[in-house]
N, C-alpha and C positions, 0 to 999 in steps of 0.2 A: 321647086325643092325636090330633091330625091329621097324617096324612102326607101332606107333600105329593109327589106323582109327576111324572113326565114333567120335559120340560125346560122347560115354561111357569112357570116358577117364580111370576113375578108373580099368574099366576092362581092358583096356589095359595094366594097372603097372600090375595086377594082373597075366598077361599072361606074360610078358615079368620078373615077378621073376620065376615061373614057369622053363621057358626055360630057366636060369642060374642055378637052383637047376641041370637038368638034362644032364648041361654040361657035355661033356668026363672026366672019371674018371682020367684021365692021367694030366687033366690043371688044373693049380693051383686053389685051394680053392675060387669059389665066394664067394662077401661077399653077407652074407643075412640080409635082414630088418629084425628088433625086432619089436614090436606092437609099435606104434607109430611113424617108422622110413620107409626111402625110399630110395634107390639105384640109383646114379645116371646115368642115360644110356645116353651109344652115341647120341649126340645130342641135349639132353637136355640144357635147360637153367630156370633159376631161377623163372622164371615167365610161365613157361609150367607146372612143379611142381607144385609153388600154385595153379596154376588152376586144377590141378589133385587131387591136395588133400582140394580143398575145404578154401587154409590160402591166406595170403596176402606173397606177392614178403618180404617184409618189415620184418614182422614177423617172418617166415623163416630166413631170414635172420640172425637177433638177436638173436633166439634161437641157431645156429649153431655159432657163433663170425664169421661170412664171412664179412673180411677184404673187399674185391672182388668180389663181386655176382656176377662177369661178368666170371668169371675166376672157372670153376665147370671141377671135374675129374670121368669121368667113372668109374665106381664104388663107390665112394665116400657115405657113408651114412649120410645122415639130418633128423634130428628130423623133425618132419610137423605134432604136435602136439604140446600145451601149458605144459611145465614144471609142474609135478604133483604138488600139496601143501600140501605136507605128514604132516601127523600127529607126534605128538612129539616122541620119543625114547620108552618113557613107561617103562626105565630103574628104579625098584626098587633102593631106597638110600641103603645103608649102615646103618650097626645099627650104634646106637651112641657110642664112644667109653666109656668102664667100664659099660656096661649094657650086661645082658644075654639076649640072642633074647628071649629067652621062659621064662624072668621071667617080658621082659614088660609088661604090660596091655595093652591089647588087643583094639585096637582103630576100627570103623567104619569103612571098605573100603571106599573108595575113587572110587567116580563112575568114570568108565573109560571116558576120554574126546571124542568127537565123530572128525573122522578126518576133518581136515578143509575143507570147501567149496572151488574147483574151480570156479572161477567166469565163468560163460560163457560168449565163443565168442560175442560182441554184434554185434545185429544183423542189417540190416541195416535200415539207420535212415527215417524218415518219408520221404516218396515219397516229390519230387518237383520239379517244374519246373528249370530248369537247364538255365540261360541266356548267360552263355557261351559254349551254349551247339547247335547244328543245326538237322537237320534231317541227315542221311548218301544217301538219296535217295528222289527224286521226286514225287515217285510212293504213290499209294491210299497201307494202309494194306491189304492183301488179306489172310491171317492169323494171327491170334490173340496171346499171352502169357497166358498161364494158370500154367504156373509154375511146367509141369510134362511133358506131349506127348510132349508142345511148350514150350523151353524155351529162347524163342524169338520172335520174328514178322519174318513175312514175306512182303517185301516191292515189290509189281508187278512191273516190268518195260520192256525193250527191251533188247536184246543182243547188248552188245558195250557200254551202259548207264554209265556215271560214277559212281561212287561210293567213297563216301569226307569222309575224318575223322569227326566226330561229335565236336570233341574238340581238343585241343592243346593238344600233349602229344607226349610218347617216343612207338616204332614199337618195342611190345615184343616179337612176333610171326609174320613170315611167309612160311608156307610149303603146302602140298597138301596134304588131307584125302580125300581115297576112296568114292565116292558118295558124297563130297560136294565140288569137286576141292580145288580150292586154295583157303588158308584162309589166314586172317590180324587179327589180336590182338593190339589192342594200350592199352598203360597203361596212364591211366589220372591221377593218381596220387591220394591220398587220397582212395587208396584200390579201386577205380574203375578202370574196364577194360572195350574196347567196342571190340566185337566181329562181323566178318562177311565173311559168308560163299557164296559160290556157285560162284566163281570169277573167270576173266583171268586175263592178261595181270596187272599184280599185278607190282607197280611203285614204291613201297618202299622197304628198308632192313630191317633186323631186326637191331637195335638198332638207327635208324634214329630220330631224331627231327621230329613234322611234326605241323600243323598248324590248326585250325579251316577252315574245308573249302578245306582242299587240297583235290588233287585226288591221294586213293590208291589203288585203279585197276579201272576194269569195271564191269560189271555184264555177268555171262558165259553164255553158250549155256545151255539150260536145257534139261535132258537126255529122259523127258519126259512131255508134258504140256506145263506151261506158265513161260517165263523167271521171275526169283525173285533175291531177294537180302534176304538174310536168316543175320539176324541183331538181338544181343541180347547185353544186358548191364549186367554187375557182379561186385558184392559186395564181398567184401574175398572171391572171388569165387563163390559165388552162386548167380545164374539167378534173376534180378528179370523185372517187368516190362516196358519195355524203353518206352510208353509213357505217364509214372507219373514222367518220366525226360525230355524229350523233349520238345522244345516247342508247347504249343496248335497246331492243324491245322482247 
């Protein structure tokens, strides 16, 4: 089984098709992703995928007809791109019949049509305060979101300090990545997820109900420095500032 680590998620699909391309010549045929598509690996579930590739659990969904989103097979390939919006056929008619093609009159080409626009993913909608929304943590920021090195806050606190869901929501993730311990994923629903790293004693499952305010671990020992709580909010997947959603402090 491949684990993938860190928060480069993409490089980890990336590695982990890799190592199935140079599977033993002797075991059956991996399947491999086409451009736009992705393999489904041990362990996976539907909401680790969007966040890999940047779409919504939802999305994904639809595009593939998953009856089941709960319900995903090893190997299995998903689209995790929007369905192209091709351009027409461009198939010439037929002459008309009882006419010579070469004794028509010669008509103007007809400029080629340009192919349709794909609409882009929209992006997310204007920052605001969130009133069902709480902090995940006590603590002062002690790292900021810049949306590249940080794509998150960093919240100071103690080892042992809880650590609550921000909102009401479903537990899409919980596992351990090399250098941030255990992590928690909730899915809030309307293509948001709240993410939070550097954790112990983690008190939820994955697919749990949980509540505004509950506790789903505490905050780890830190390998080096000052204990934090490494906390970020996602839009179809991508980072953006948690607090132009949170409320004021």
């Amino acid at each position: 089984m491949v684990v993938v680590t860190g928060r480069n998620w993409r490089a980890g699909v990336v590695l982990a098709a890799a190592l199935m391309v140079a599977a033993c010549s002797t075991s059956p045929k991996a399947p491999v992703a086409g451009p736009g598509e992705y393999v489904v690996q041990p362990g996976d579930t539907l909401y680790r995928i969007a966040s890999k590739s940047g779409r919504s659990p939802g999305d994904i969904a639809r595009w593939n007809n998953l009856q089941d989103p709960d319900k995903l097979e090893a190997g299995q390939v998903l689209r995790v791109v929007p369905p192209g919006g091709g351009a027409s056929s461009g198939a010439s008619p037929e002459p008309s019949a009882g006419r010579s093609p070469g004794a028509e009159r010669p008509e103007r080409a007809e400029r080629p049509k340009p192919p349709r626009a794909v609409a882009p993913e929209p992006a997310a909608p204007p920052a605001s305060r969130r009133s069902d929304w709480a902090w995940p943590a006590p603590g002062q920021v002690i790292t900021g979101f810049n949306g590249s090195s940080s794509k998150g806050i960093d919240i100071g606190g103690n080892t042992g300090d809880p650590v609550a869901s921000i909102g009401a929501g479903k537990v899409a993730v919980t596992e351990t990545m090399r250098g941030y311990g255990s992590v928690v994923m909730v899915d809030h629903g309307g293509s948001y997820m709240s993410v939070y790293t550097n954790l112990r004693s983690v008190q939820v499952k994955q697919g749990q109900q949980v509540k505004q305010g509950q506790k789903l671990a505490e905050i780890g020992s830190p390998d080096a420095g000052r204990a934090r709580l490494h906390f970020e909010i996602r839009y179809r997947g991508n980072a953006v500032d948690p607090r132009q959603y949170l409320p004021a402090r």
